[in-house]
C-alpha positions in Angstrom: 76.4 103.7 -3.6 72.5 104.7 -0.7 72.9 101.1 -0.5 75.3 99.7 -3.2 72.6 98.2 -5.4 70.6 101.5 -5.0 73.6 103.0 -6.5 73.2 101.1 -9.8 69.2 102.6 -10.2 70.3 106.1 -10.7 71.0 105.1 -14.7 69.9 107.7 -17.1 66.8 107.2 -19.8 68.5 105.7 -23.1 67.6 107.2 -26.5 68.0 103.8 -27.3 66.7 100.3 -25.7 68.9 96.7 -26.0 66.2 94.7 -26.5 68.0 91.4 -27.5 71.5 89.6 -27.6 71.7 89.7 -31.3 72.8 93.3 -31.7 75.9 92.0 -29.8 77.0 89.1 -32.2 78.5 90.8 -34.4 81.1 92.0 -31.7 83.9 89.6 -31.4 84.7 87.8 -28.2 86.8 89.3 -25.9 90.3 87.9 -25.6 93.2 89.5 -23.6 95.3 89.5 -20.5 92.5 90.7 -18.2 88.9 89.3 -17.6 86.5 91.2 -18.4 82.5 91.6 -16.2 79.8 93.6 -16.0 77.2 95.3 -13.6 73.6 95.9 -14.3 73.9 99.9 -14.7 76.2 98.9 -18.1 73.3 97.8 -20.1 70.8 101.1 -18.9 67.2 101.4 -18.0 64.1 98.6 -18.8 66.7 96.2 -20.0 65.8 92.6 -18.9 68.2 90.6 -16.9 68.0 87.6 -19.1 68.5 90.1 -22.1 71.2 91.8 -20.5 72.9 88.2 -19.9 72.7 87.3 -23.5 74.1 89.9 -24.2 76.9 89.5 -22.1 77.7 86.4 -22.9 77.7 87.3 -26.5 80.5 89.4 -25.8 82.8 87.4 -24.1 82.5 88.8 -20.5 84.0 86.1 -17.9 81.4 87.1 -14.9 78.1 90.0 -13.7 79.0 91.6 -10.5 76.5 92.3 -7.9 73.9 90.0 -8.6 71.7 88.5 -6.1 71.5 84.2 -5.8 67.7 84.5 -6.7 69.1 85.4 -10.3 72.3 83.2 -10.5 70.5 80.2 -12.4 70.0 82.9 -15.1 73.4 84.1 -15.3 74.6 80.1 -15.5 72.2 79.5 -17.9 74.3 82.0 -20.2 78.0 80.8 -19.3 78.3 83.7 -16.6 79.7 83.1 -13.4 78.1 85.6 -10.8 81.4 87.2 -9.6 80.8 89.9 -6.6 78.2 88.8 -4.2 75.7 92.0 -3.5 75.3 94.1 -0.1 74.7 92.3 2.7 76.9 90.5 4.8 79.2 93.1 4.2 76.6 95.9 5.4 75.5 99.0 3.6 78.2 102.0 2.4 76.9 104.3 5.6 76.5 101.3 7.8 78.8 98.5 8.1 82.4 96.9 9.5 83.5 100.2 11.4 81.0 99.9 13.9 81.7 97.3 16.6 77.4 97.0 17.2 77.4 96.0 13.8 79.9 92.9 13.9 77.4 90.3 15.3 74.6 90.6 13.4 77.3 91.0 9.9 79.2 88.1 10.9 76.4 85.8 11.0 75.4 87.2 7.8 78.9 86.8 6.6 79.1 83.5 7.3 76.1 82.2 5.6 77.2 83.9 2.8 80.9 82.6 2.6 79.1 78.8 2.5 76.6 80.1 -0.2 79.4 81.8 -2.3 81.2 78.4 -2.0 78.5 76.2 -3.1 77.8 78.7 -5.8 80.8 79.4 -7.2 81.0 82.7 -6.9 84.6 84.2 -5.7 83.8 87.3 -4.0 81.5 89.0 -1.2 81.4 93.1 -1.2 81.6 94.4 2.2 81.8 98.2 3.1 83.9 100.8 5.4 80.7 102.6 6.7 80.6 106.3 7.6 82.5 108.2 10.0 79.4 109.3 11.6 77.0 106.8 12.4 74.1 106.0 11.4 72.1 105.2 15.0 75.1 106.8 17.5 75.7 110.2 15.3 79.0 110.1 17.0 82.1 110.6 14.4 84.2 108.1 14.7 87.8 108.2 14.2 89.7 106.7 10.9 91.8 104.8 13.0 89.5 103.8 15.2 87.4 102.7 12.0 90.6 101.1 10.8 90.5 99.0 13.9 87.1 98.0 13.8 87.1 96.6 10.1 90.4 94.7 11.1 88.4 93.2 14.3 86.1 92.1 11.8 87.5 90.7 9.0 90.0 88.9 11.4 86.8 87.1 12.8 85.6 85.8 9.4 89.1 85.3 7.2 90.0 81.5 8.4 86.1 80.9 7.0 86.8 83.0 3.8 90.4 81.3 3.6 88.8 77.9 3.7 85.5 78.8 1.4 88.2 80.5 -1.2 85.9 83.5 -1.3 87.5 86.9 -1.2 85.8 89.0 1.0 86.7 92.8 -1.2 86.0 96.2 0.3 84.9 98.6 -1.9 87.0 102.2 -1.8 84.4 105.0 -2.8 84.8 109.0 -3.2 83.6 110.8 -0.5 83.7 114.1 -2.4 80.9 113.5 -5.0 79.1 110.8 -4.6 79.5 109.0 -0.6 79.8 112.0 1.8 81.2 111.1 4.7 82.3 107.1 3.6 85.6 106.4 5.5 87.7 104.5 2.9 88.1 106.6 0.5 92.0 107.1 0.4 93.7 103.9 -0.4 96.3 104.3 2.4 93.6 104.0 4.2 92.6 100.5 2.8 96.3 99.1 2.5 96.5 99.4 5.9 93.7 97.5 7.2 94.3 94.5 4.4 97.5 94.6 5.8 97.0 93.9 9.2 94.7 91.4 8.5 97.2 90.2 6.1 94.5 87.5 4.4 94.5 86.0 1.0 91.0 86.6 1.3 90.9 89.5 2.4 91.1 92.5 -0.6 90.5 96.0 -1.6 87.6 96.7 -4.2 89.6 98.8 -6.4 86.8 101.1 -8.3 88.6 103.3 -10.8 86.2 106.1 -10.7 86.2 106.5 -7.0 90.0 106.2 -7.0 90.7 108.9 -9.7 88.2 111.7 -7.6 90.1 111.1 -4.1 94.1 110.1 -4.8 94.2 110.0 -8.8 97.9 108.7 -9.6 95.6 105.7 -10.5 98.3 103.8 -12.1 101.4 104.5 -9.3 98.6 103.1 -7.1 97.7 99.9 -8.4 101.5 98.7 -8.8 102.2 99.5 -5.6 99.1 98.1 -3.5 98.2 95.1 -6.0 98.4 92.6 -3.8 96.2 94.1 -1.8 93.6 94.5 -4.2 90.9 91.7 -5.6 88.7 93.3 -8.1 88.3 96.4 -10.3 85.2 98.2 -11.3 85.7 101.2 -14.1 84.0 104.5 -14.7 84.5 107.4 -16.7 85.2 110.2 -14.5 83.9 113.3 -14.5 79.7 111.8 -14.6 80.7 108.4 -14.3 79.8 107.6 -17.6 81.6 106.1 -20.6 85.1 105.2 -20.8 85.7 107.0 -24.0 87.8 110.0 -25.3 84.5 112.3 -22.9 86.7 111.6 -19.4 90.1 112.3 -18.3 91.7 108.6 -17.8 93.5 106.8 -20.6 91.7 103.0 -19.8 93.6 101.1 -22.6 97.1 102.3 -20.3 95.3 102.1 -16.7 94.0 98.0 -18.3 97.8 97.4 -19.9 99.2 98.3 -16.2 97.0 96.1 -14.2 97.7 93.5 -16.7 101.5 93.9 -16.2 101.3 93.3 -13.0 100.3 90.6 -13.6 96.5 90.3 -11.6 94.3 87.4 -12.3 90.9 88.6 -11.1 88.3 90.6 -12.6 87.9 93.9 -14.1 84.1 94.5 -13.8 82.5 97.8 -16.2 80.2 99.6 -13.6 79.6 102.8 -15.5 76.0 104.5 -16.4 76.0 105.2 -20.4 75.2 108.5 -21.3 72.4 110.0 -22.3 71.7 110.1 -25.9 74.0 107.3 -26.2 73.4 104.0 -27.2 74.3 101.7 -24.4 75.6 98.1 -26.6 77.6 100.4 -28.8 79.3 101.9 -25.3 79.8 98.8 -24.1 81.8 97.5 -27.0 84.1 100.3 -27.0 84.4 100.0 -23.2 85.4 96.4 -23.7 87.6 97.0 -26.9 89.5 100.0 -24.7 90.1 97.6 -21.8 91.1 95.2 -24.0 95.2 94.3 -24.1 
């Protein structure tokens, strides 16, 4: 995640194009203990959004992260509800909650967004840690003094988010391969600023991928901090890619854990296929190994 939505451009070329809902129908709904999303990146390059959204809802998923409200009418027009709110309010990965010159501009942002979300539906808002150094002071900011700045924040805005019943989630990202420099990117890290603002509303952005390159022990992780956690994005790890037998986690088991627990969010596929590979037919196994 750039910006978070820049992120999702970096798909590779497919050797194969979905051009329309109907190759997914004869894939079976989804059923199981866990809700099932996507992201854009799923589907790979020169797919349409309304394609992609047929698609979708042809396989059963519950919600489309990251998703802008200029395209939520075409989501709802296909049964999806549009379940992460994109970059914004929450600020940018290098840019965002950790830096007190930020927190008036974000929280007015933040706020608007929280009533939008609301009146949309939609039950979650992205927000960010930001870098350690930054982007207009270059000074290097501690991570507790980060730590303390994200808490200022998300104290301002929780009673809104509490009221709205919008979970504001920040996202933990690797900063070993893909994020240089992004502060959260230990879960400690994380559980300690949810818990001090100690918010329903409040949550940790769990994304797999990012968890597996900077603390692995993915599933010790999530039983311990659950409650501190609102939403899960998967990727295979290493590349990123598929969730299949090519990467080193074992989804079905990471999915059967999270559901044992006994989580009622989302767990939202943000991977970029392959290439070579064909995109539906990774998504249906991505699905069908998340399934339990």
């Amino acid at each position: 995640m750039m910006c978070h939505m820049r992120r999702r451009d970096f798909l590779p070329t497919l050797g194969a194009t979905i051009a329309s809902a109907a190759l997914a129908q004869d894939a079976p709904k989804t059923t199981g203990k866990i809700r099932q999303g996507v992201t854009r990146g799923v589907f790979g390059r020169g797919v349409a959004l309304e394609d992609t959204c047929k698609i979708a809802a042809d396989l059963g998923m519950a919600g489309y992260d990251l998703i802008g409200p200029q395209d939520w009418p075409t989501l709802k027009k296909y049964g999806l509800k549009p379940t992460m709110y994109p970059p914004g309010p929450g600020g940018t990965i290098p840019d965002a909650l950790n830096r007190l010159d930020n927190h008036d501009r974000l929280e007015k942002l933040m706020h608007a967004a929280l009533d939008e979300a609301k009146a949309n539906g939609v039950p979650n808002i992205i927000c960010f840690s930001g870098n350690r150094l930054g982007v207009r002071d270059k000074r290097v900011m501690s991570d507790a003094e980060g730590a303390d700045n994200c808490v200022t924040f998300l104290n301002k805005v929780k009673a809104h988010a509490e009221d709205a019943g919008v979970t504001i989630c920040m996202e933990y990202l690797n900063s070993k391969v893909n994020h240089k420099d992004y502060m959260f990117d230990h879960i400690a890290w994380g559980v300690d600023v949810m818990k001090r603002v100690n918010s329903p509303r409040a949550k940790i952005l769990y994304d797999i991928y990012h968890a597996q390159i900077m603390d692995g022990d993915i599933v010790r992780n999530i039983r311990d901090h659950i409650q501190w956690i609102g939403h899960f994005h998967t990727g295979g790890n290493p590349g990123r890619h598929e969730l299949d037998e090519t990467q080193e986690l074992n989804y079905h088991f990471v999915a059967k854990a999270i559901a044992e627990t006994g989580y009622t969010g989302l767990l939202c596929h943000e991977y970029s296929p392959s290439q070579g590979r064909d995109a539906l037919a990774s998504l249906k196994q991505a699905i069908q190994i998340c399934t339990v």
